[in-house]
Wavefront OBJ file of the C-alpha trace (Angstrom):
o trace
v 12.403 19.293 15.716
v 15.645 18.474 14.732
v 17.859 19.846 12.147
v 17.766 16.813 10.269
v 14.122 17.289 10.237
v 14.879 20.975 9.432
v 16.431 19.532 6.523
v 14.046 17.189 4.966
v 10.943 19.677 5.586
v 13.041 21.977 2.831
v 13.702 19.265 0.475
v 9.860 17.902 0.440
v 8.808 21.654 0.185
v 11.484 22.162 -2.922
v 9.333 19.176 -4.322
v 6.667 19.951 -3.520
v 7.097 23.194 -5.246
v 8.355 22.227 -8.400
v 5.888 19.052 -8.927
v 2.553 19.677 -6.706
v 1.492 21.962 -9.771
v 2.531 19.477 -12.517
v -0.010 16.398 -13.514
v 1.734 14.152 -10.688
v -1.839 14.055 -8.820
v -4.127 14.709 -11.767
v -5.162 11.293 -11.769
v -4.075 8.238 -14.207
v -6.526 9.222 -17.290
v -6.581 7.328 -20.206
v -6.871 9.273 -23.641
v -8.303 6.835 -26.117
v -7.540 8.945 -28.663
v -3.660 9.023 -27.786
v -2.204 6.384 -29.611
v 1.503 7.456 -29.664
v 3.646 4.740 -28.560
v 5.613 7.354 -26.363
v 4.098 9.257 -23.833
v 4.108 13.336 -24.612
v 7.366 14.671 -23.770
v 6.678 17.350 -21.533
v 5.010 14.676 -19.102
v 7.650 12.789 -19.800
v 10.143 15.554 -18.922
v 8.225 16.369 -15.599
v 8.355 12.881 -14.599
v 11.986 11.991 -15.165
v 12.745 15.073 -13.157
v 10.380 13.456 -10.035
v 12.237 10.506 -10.406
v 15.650 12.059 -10.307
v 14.622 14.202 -7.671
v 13.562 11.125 -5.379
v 16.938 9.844 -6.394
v 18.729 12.313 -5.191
v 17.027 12.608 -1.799
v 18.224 8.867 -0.587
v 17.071 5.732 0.044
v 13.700 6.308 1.719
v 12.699 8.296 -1.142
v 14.306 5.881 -3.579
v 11.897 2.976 -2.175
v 8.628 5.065 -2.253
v 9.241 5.923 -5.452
v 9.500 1.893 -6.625
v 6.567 1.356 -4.423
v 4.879 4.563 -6.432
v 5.563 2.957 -9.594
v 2.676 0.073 -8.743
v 0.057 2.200 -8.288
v -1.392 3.128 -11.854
v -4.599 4.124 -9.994
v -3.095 7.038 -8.157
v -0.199 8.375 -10.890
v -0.237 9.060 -14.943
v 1.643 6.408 -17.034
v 4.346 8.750 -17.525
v 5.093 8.769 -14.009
v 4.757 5.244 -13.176
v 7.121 4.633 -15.974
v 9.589 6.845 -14.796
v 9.647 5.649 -11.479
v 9.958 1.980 -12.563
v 13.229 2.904 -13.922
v 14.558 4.147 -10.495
v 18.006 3.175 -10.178
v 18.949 2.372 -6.608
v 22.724 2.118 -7.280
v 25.208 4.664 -5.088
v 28.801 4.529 -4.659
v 29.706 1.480 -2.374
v 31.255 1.649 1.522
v 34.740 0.914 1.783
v 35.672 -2.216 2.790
v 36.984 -1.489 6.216
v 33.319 -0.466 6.626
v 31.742 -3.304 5.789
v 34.932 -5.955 7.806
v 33.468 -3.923 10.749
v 29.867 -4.260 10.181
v 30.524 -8.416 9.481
v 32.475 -9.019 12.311
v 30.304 -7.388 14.365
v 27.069 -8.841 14.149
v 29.221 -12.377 13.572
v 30.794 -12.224 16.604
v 34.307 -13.103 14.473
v 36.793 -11.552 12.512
v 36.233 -12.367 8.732
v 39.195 -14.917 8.122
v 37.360 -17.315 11.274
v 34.147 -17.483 9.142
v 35.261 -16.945 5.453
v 38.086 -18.701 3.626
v 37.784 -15.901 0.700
v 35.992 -12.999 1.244
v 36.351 -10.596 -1.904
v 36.528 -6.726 -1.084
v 35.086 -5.239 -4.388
v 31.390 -5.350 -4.151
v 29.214 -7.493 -6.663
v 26.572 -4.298 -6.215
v 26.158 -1.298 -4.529
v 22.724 -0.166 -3.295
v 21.098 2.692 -1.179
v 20.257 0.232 1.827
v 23.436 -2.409 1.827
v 25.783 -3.650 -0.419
v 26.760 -7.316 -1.924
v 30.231 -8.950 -1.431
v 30.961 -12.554 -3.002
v 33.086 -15.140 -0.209
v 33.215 -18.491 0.527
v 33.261 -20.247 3.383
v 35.241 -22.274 5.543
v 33.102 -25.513 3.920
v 33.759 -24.905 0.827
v 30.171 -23.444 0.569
v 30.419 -20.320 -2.620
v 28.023 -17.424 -0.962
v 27.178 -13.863 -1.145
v 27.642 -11.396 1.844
v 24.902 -8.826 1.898
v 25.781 -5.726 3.805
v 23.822 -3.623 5.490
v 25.104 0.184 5.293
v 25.717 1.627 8.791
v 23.068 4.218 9.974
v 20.905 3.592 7.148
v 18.001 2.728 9.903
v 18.492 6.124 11.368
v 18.097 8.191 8.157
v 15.018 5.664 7.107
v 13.271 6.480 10.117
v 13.693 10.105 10.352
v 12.273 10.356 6.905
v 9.421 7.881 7.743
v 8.809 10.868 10.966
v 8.932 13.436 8.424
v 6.691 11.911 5.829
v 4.122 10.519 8.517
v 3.650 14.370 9.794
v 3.421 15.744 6.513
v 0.786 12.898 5.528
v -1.580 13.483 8.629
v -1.939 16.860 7.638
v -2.409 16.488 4.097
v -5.024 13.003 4.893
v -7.215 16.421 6.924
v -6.463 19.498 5.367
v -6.090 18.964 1.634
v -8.843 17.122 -0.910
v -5.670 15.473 -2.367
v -5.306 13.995 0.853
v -8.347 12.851 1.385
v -9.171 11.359 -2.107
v -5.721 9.783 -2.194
v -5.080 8.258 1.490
v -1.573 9.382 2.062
v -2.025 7.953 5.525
v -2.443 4.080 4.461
v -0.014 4.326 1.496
v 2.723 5.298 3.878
v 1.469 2.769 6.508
v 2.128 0.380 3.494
v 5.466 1.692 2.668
v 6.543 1.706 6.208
v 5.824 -1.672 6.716
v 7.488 -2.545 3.443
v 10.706 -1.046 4.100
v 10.777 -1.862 7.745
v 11.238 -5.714 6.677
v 13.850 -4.680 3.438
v 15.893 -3.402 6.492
v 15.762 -6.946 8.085
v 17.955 -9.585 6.686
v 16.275 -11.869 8.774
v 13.062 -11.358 7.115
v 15.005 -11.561 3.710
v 16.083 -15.078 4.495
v 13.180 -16.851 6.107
v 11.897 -15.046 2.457
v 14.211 -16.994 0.653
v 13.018 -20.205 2.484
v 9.679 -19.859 1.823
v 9.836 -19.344 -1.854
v 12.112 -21.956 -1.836
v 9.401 -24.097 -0.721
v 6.984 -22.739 -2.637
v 9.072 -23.584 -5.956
v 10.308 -26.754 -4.918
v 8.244 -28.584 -6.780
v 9.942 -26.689 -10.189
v 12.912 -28.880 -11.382
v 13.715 -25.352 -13.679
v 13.477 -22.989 -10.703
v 15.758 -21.741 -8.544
v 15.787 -19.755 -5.192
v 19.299 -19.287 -3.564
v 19.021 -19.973 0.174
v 20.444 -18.324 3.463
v 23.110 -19.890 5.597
v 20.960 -19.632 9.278
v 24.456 -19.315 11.235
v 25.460 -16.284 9.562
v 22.412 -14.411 8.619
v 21.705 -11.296 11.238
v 19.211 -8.448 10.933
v 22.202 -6.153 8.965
v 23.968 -9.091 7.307
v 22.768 -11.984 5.034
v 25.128 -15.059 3.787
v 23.052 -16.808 1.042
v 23.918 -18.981 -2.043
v 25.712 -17.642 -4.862
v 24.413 -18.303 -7.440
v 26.248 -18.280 -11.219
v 24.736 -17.016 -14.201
v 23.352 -14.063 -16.445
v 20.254 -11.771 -16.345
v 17.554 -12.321 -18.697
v 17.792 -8.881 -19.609
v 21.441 -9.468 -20.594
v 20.813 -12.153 -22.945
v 20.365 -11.392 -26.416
v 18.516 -13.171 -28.922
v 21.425 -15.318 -30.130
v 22.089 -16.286 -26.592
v 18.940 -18.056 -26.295
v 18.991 -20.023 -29.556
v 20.408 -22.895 -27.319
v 18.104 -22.394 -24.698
v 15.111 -24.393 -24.520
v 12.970 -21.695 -22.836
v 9.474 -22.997 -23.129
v 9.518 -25.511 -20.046
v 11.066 -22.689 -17.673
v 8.573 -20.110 -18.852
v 5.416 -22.286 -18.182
v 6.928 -23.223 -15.276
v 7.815 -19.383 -14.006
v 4.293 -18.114 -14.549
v 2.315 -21.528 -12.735
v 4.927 -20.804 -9.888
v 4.127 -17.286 -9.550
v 0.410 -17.513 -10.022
v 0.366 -20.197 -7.594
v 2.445 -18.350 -5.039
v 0.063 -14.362 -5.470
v -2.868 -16.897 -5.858
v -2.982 -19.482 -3.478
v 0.016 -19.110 -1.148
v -0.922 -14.927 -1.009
v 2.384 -14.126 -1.378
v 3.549 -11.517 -3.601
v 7.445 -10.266 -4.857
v 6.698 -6.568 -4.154
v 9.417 -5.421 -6.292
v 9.365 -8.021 -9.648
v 11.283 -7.000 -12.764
v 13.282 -9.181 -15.455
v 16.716 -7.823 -13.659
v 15.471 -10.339 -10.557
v 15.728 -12.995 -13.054
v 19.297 -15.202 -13.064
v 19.691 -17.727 -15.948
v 22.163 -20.448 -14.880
v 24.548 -22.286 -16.814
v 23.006 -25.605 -16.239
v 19.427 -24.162 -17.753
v 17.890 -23.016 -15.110
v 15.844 -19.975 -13.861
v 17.197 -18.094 -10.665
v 14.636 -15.661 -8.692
v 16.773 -12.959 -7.056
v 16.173 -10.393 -4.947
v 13.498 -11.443 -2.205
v 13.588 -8.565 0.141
v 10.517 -6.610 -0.123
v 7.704 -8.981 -0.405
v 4.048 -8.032 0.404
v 0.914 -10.614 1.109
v -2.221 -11.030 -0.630
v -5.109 -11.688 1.899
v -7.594 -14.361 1.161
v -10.249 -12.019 -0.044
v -8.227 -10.485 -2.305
v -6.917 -13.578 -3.996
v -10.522 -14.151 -4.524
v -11.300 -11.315 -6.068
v -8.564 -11.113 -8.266
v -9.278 -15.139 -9.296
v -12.315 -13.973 -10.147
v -11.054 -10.584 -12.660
v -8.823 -12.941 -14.260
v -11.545 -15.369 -15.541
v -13.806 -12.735 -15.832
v -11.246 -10.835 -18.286
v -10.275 -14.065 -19.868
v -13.861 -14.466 -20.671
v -14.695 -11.156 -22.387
v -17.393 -10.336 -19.870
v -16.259 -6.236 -18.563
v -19.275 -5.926 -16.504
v -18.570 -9.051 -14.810
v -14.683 -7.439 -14.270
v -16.495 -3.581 -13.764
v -18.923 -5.504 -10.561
v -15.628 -7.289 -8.802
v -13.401 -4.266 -9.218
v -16.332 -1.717 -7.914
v -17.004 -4.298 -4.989
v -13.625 -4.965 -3.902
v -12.438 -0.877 -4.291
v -13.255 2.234 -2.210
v -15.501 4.154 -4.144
v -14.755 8.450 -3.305
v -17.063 10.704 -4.095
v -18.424 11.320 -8.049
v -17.952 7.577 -8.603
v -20.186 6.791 -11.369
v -21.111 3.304 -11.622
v -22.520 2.812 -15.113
v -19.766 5.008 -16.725
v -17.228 2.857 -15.356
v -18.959 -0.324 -16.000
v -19.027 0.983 -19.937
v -15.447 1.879 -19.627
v -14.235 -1.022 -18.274
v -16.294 -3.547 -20.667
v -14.992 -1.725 -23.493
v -11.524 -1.943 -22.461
v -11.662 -6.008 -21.636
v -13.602 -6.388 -25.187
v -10.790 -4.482 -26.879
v -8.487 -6.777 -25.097
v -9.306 -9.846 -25.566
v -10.523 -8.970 -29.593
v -6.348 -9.767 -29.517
v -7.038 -13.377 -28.743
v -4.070 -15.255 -27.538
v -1.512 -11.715 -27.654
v -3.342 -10.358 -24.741
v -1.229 -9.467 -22.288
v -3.285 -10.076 -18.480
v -1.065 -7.762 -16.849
v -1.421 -4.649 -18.848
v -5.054 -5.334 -18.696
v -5.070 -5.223 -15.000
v -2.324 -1.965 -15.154
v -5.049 -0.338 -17.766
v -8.219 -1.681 -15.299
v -6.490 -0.079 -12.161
v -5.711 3.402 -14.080
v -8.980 3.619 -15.437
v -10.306 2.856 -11.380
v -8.234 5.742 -10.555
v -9.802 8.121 -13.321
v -13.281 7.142 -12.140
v -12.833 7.809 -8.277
v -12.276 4.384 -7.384
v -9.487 3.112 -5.362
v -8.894 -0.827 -5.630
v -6.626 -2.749 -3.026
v -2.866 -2.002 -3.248
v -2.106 -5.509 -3.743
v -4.187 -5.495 -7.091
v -1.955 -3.083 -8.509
v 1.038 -5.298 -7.197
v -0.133 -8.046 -8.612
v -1.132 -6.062 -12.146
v 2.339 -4.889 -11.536
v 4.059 -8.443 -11.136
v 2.435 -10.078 -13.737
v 2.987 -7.160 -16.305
v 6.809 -8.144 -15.495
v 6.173 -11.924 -15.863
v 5.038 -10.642 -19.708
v 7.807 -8.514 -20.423
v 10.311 -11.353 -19.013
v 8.312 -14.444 -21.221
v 7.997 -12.414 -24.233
v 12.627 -12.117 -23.975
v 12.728 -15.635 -23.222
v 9.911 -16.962 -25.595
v 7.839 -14.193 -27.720
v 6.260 -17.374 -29.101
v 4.971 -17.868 -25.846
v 0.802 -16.889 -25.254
v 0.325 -15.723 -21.371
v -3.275 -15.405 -21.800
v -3.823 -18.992 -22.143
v -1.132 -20.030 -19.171
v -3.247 -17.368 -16.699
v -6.639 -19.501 -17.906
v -5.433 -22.924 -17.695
v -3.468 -21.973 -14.165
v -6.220 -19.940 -12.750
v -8.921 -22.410 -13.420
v -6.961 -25.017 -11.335
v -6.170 -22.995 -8.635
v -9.764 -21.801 -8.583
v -10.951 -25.674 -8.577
v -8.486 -26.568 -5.848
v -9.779 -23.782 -3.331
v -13.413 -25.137 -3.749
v -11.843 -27.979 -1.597
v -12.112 -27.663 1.902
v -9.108 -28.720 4.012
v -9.513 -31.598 7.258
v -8.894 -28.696 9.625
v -12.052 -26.514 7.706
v -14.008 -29.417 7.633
v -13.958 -29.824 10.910
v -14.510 -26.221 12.116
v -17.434 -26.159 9.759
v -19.131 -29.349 11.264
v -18.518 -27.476 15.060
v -20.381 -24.188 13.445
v -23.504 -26.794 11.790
v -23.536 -28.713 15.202
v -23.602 -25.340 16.824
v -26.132 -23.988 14.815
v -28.634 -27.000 14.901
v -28.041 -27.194 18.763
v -29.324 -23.352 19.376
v -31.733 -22.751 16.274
v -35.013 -24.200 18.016
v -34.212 -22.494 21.109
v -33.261 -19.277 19.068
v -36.734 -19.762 16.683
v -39.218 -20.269 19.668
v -37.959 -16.876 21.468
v -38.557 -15.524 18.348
v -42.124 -17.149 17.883
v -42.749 -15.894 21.838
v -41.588 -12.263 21.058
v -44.319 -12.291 18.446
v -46.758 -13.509 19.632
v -46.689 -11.231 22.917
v -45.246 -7.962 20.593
v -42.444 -7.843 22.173
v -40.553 -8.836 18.807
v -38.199 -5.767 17.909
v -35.883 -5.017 15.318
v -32.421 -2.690 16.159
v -30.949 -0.770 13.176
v -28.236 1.466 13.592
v -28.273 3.645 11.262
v -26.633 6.949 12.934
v -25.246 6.837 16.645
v -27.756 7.338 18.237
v -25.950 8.049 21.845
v -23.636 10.799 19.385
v -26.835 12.549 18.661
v -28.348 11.991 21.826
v -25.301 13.668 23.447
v -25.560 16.705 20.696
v -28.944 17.488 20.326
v -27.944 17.828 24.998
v -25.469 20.289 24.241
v -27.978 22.300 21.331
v -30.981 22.289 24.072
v -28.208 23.642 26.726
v -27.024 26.304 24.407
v -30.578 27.688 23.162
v -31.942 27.602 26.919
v -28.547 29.006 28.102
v -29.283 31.730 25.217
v -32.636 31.826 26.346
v -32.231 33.352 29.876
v -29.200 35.640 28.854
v -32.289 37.456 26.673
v -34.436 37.065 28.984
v -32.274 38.711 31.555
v -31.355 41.226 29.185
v -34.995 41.959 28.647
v -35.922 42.126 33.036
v -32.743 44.464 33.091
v -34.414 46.782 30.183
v -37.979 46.925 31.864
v -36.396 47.586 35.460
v -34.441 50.949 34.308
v -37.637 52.714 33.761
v -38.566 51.880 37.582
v -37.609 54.239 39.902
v -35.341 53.094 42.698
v -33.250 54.402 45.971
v -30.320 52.421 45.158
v -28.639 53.563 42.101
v -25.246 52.451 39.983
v -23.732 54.738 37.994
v -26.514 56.857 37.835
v -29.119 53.996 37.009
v -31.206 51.676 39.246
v -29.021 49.184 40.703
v -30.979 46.247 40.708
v -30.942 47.487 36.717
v -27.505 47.421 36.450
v -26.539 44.162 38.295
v -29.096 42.155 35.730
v -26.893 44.083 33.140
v -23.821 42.749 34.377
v -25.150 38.764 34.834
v -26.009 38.739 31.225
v -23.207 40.082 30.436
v -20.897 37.559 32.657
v -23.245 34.914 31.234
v -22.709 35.607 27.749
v -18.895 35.772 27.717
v -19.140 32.041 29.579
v -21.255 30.815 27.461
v -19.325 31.671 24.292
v -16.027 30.464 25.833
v -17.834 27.370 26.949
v -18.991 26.572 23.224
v -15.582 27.417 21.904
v -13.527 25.200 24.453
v -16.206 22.015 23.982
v -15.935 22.218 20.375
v -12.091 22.440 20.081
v -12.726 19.104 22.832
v -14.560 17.133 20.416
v -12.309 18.485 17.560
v -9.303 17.173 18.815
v -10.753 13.884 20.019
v -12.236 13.196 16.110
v -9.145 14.367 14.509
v -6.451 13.501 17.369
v -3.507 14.437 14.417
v -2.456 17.987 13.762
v 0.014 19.967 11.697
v 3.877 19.442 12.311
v 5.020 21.338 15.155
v 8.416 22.950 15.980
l 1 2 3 4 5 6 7 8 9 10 11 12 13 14 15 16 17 18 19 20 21 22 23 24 25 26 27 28 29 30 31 32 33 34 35 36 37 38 39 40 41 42 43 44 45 46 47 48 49 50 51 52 53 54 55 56 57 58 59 60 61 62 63 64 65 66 67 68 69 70 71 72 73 74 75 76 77 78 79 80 81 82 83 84 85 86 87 88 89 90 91 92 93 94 95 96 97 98 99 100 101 102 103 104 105 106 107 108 109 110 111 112 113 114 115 116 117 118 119 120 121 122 123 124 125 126 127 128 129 130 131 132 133 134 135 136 137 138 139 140 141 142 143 144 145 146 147 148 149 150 151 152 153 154 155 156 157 158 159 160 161 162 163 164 165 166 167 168 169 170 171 172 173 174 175 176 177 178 179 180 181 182 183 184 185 186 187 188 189 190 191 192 193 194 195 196 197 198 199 200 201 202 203 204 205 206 207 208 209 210 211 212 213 214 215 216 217 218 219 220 221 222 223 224 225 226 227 228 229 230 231 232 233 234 235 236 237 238 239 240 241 242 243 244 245 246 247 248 249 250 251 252 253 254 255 256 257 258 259 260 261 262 263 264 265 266 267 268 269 270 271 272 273 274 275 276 277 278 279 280 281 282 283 284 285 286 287 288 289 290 291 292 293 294 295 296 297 298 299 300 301 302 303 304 305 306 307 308 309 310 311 312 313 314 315 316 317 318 319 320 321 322 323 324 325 326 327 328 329 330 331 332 333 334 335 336 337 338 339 340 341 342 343 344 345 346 347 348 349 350 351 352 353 354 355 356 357 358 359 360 361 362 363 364 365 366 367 368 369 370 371 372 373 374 375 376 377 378 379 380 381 382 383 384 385 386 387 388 389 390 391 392 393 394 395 396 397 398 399 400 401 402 403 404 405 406 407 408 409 410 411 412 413 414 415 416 417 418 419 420 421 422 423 424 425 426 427 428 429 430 431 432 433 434 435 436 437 438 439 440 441 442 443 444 445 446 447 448 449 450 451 452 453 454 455 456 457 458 459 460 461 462 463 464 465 466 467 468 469 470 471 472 473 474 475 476 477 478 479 480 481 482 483 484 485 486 487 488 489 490 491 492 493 494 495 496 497 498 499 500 501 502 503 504 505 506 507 508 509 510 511 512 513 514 515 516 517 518 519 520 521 522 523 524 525 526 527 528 529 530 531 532 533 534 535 536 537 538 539 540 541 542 543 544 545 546 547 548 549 550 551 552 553 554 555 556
């Protein structure tokens, strides 16, 4: 272990000190009968002082904590709140830095590839840093910068946190209720393609794409010849953030074209495409001079799979509807359900919470309906995908960004009009799925009257039987083995123990000790036997142990 390592063990165990007896893991409970606007300031307290704390341990932490601030089924609003607010801003690298990161992974010296390359940073991040330039074309960009070493210190903290998350996934009931294991595995994989520029700009491509079709819609792209995996050259693009602009600023602004156009883009892209801005907030959003709406910020990005897009199709319409039981049955089927999950409590919980929803009418706001959905799954011991909490988390920020631009604007009824279409249009099958399914139909006519008459001959000479596997049955074959072995093992040590007992009171020539020999010798095999056979039962269990839990504690 390194001292490095040394070093992080004491900061987690500082944290976990101060916070692991707080209400960090109590669970994200709703109080119905709370109905403060702000959240009690002692919770409140505590959770600021998580979030600085992450702050001040660097980047790593800095990211886990945004990627924290998603999941409403695992932390108390006052925490997820908190952590929202993470500011990932840190005094910037000096240029001389940054000239020698550029020209290295360019291959030049700046002046060969930029006419103008400006040496105060536009922003200054944890992972890399953002210089404006232009280049030799003509072409106006922005030079993201990736800070030297910052890969080093990101994976010694990912070592750090995987060791600390094994052992907590088998020794605590945190652990195992929570999954630390699979929300790092998430995080890891996360932050592994924020460090790649690469990934950042084929990013920037494909949302390009994806909003192409949106005259109002912008996505700046990458410039190919100058992007590297620690340096990206992209579009600059010139405007203000929607969280900058006041209400007097947007008297001018017709807003109600780009909003309707934002929210079918990004339903369309979580939806259909199954791709999802991991980290969406109205700062991301750019509003250009010429009117239109700039998405910013591409670099962590997470995908939907196919079943979940389904499932959360299905919520939508389902909430949109009124019908919680209808939302309570997807949720429960598409979530891991611990133990103490009670079905019909949550089903009443959840139907009451959609009916008090949409009693709004057009006001309700989809996205704090799924945020409240997956913090009441939490409370109830069920643990949906991460990607619905993204997605409750990314449309939550599609409300609060509408409502600047357009509080006139009804998100309810854009969700139902967009998700009905996208729900009709994946009823169709496309050439490529037609085909496949006409191989499977030709496939299955072809061997279903061979397959039916073995059947019809395996009845009608009993031979007809029916597998189920419900236990291994070659793992309890093998231990019921080793439990005969032991008791017959045990068996014959008694018995020998017994012989030994009945032979002292025999007289005999040969004596040990002062007793009959053969006595003593029986004496001494059970003995001999029963030491082996308790070291044999210790060293076969800590075999199996370590082959069904191969992880351990941290060692030094």
């Amino acid at each position: 272990m390194t001292i490095l390592d040394d070093n992080r063990y004491v900061a987690l165990a500082r944290l976990v000190r101060r916070h692991g007896r707080s209400d960090l893991l109590a669970g994200a409970h709703l109080d119905e009968f709370d109905i403060d606007d702000e959240t009690p300031l002692g919770d409140a307290e505590r959770a600021e002082a998580f979030a600085a704390d992450l702050e001040r341990m660097g980047p790593t932490f800095i990211k886990l904590g945004q990627l924290l601030s998603t999941r409403f089924d695992l932390l108390p609003s006052s925490y997820t709140t908190a952590l929202e607010r993470l500011q990932d801003e840190v005094d910037p690298i000096d240029f001389e830095t940054v000239r020698e990161v550029v020209e290295t992974e360019l291959g030049a010296t700046i002046k060969e590839r930029f006419s103008d390359f400006d040496p105060e940073p536009l922003a200054a991040a944890s992972l890399g840093q953002v210089h404006r330039a232009v280049l030799r074309n003509g072409r106006e960009v922005v030079v993201k910068v990736q800070r030297p070493h910052v890969r080093e210190t990101v994976r010694e903290d990912m070592k750090v946190l995987g060791r600390l998350a094994r052992v907590a996934d088998k020794r605590t009931e945190a652990g195992r209720s929570f999954g630390f294991g699979r929300l790092l595995d998430q995080f890891r994989r996360s932050l592994a393609g924020e460090l790649d520029y690469r990934r950042e700009a084929r990013n920037l491509v494909t949302f390009g794409e994806l909003t192409a079709a949106y005259d109002l819609l912008l996505v700046p792209q990458p410039v190919p010849a100058y992007t590297t995996s620690k340096v990206l050259v992209m579009d600059y693009v010139e405007g203000r953030k929607v969280t900058d602009i006041g209400r007097l600023g947007l008297v001018d602004v017709d807003a109600r074209p780009i909003v309707e156009q934002l929210f079918s883009a990004y339903l369309h892209m979580i939806l259909d495409a199954g791709i999802l801005h991991a980290d969406p907030h109205p700062g991301n959003l750019l509003l250009t001079d010429d009117g239109r709406l700039a998405l910013l910020d591409l670099g962590m990005t997470a995908s939907v799979p196919p079943r979940v897009q389904h499932d959360i199709i299905k919520l939508l319409l389902a909430i949109s509807d009124g019908d919680g039981e209808e939302a309570a049955s997807i949720l429960a089927s598409a979530g891991h359900r611990l133990d103490g999950f009670d079905a019909a409590a949550f089903r009443d919980d959840v139907a009451h919470l959609v009916s008090e929803a949409v009693a709004s009418g057009a006001d309700v706001e989809v996205g704090a309906v799924l945020v409240d959905l997956s913090r009441l799954s939490g409370s109830h011991g069920l643990r949906p995908p991460a990607e619905m909490s993204m997605v409750g988390k990314a449309l939550l920020n599609l409300d609060r960004a509408t409502s600047h631009l357009d509080p006139g604007f009804a998100p309810a009824e854009a969700i139902r009009e967009n998700v009905s279409n996208i729900f009709t249009a994946g009823l169709t099958m496309s050439p490529g799925g037609i085909v496949a399914a006409a191989i499977e139909s030709r496939t299955f006519a072809a061997e279903l009257p061979k397959r039916a008459n073995r059947i019809m001959d395996a009845l009608a000479e009993g031979e007809f039987r029916v597998k189920v596997d419900a236990v291994d049955e070659e793992r309890l074959h093998t231990v019921l083995q080793r439990v005969a072995n032991r008791l017959t093992l045990g068996i014959i040590i008694a018995a020998t123990i017994l012989g030994a007992a009945l032979t002292m009171r025999v007289p005999s020539e040969w004596t040990l000790l002062g007793y009959p020999g053969l006595a003593m010798l029986l004496f001494l095999f059970a003995v001999c036997a029963g030491v082996a056979l308790a070291v044999w039962i210790v060293m076969t269990d800590r075999k199996v142990a370590r082959t069904e839990h191969p992880t351990g504690p941290p060692r030094t």
